[in-house]
C-alpha positions as CSV (number, residue, x, y, z in Angstrom):
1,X,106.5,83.7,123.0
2,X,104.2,81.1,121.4
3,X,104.5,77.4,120.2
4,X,104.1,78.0,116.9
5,X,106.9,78.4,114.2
6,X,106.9,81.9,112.0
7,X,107.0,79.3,108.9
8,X,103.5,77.9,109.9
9,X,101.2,81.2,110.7
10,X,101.0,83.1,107.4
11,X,98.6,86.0,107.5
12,X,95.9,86.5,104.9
13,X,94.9,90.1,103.1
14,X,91.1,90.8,104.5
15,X,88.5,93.9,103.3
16,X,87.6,96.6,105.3
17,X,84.4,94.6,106.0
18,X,86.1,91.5,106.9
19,X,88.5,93.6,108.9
20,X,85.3,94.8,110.7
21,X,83.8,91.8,110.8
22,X,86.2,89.8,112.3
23,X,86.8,92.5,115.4
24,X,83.2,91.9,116.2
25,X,83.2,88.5,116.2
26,X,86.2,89.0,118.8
27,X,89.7,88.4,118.1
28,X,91.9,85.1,119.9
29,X,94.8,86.3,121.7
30,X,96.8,83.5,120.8
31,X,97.0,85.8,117.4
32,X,98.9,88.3,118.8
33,X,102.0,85.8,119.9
34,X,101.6,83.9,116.4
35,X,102.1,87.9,114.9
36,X,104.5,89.3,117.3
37,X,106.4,86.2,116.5
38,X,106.1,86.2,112.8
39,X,107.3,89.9,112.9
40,X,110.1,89.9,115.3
41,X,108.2,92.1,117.7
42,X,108.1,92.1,121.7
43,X,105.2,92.0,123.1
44,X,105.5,95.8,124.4
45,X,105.7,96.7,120.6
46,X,102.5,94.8,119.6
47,X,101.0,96.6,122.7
48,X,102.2,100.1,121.2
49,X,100.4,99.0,118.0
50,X,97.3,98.0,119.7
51,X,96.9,101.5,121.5
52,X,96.8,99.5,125.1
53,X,98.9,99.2,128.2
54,X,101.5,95.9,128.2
55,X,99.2,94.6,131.4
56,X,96.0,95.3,129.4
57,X,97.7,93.2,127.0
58,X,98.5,90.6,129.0
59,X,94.8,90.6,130.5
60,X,93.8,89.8,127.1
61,X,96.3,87.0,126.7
62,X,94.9,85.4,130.2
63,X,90.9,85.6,128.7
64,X,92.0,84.7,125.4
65,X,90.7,87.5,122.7
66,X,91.4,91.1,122.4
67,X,88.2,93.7,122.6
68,X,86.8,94.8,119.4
69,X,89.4,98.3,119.1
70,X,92.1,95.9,119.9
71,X,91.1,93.3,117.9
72,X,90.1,95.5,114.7
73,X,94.5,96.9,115.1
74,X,95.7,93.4,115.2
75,X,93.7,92.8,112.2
76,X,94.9,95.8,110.8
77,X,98.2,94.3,111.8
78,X,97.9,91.4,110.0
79,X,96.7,93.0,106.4
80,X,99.5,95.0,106.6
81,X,102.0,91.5,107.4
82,X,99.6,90.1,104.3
83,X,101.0,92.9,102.1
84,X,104.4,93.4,103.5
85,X,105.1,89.5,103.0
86,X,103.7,89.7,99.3
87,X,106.3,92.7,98.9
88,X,109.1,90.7,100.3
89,X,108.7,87.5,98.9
90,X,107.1,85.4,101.7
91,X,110.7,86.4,103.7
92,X,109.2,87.7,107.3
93,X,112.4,88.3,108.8
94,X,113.3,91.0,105.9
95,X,109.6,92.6,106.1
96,X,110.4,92.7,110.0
97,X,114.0,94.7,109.3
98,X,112.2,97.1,107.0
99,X,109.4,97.8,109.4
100,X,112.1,99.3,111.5
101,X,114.2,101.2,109.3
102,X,114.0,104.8,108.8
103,X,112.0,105.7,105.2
104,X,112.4,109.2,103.7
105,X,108.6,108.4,102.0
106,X,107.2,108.6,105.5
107,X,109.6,111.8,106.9
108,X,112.3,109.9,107.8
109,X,110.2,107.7,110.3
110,X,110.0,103.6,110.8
111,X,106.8,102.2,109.2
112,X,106.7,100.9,112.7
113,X,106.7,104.1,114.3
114,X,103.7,104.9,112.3
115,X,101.7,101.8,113.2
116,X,100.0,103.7,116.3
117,X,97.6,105.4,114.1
118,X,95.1,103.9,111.6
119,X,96.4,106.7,109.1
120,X,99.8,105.1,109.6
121,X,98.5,102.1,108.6
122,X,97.9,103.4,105.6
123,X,100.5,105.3,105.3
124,X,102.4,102.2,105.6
125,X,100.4,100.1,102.9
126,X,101.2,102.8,100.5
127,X,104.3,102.5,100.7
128,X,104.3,98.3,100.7
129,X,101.9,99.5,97.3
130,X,104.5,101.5,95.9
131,X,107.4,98.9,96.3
132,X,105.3,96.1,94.6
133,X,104.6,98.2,92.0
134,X,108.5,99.5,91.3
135,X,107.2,103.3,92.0
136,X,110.1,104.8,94.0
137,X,109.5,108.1,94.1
């Protein structure tokens, strides 16, 4: 996808504000391979996560930033790799496997799955937030 190695691209926990912030500014593209690469993920998932058609996508890549709804999911993306890589001790390839896996906290769903919806999100970081703190059940 991109140039750039998973070990190198490391994504940082924002605030809501700097969540919102950011997405106006406008979001580069090139963020979404650097992600999708991090996380294992095609390009048609990151898509699903963004809420936009693959060619939208695509269209985005050729300008070189998302809009500000597409932008403001990557970003919400990205917190959530922040978390999940805290969680997992930096290991992006086991925060990618568990992103996939079937949880009986969310009803038997992939954290993945979930990702279409900003309640997912949180959803999601809940359960990353229950993990880190040992709380199981």
């Amino acid at each position: 996808m991109g140039d750039v190695e998973p070990t190198t691209y490391r994504p940082q926990k924002a605030t809501g504000f700097g969540i919102i912030e950011q997405a106006r500014e406008g979001v580069l593209a090139r963020q979404v391979d650097q992600l999708a690469q991090l996380l294992n993920m095609s390009l048609k998932e990151v898509a699903t996560v963004l809420q936009i058609a693959e060619r939208t996508m695509h269209r985005f890549r050729r300008e070189g930033h998302l809009d500000e709804q597409s932008g403001e999911r990557l970003l919400l993306l990205e917190n959530l790799a922040a978390h999940g890589l805290l969680v997992f001790d930096g290991r992006s390839d086991a925060f990618a496997n568990w992103l996939r896996y079937p949880l009986r906290e969310l009803r038997g769903q992939a954290p993945l799955a979930l990702l279409t919806t900003i309640s997912g999100f949180s959803l999601v970081d809940d359960v990353l937030t229950r993990i880190e703190y040992g709380v199981y059940a």
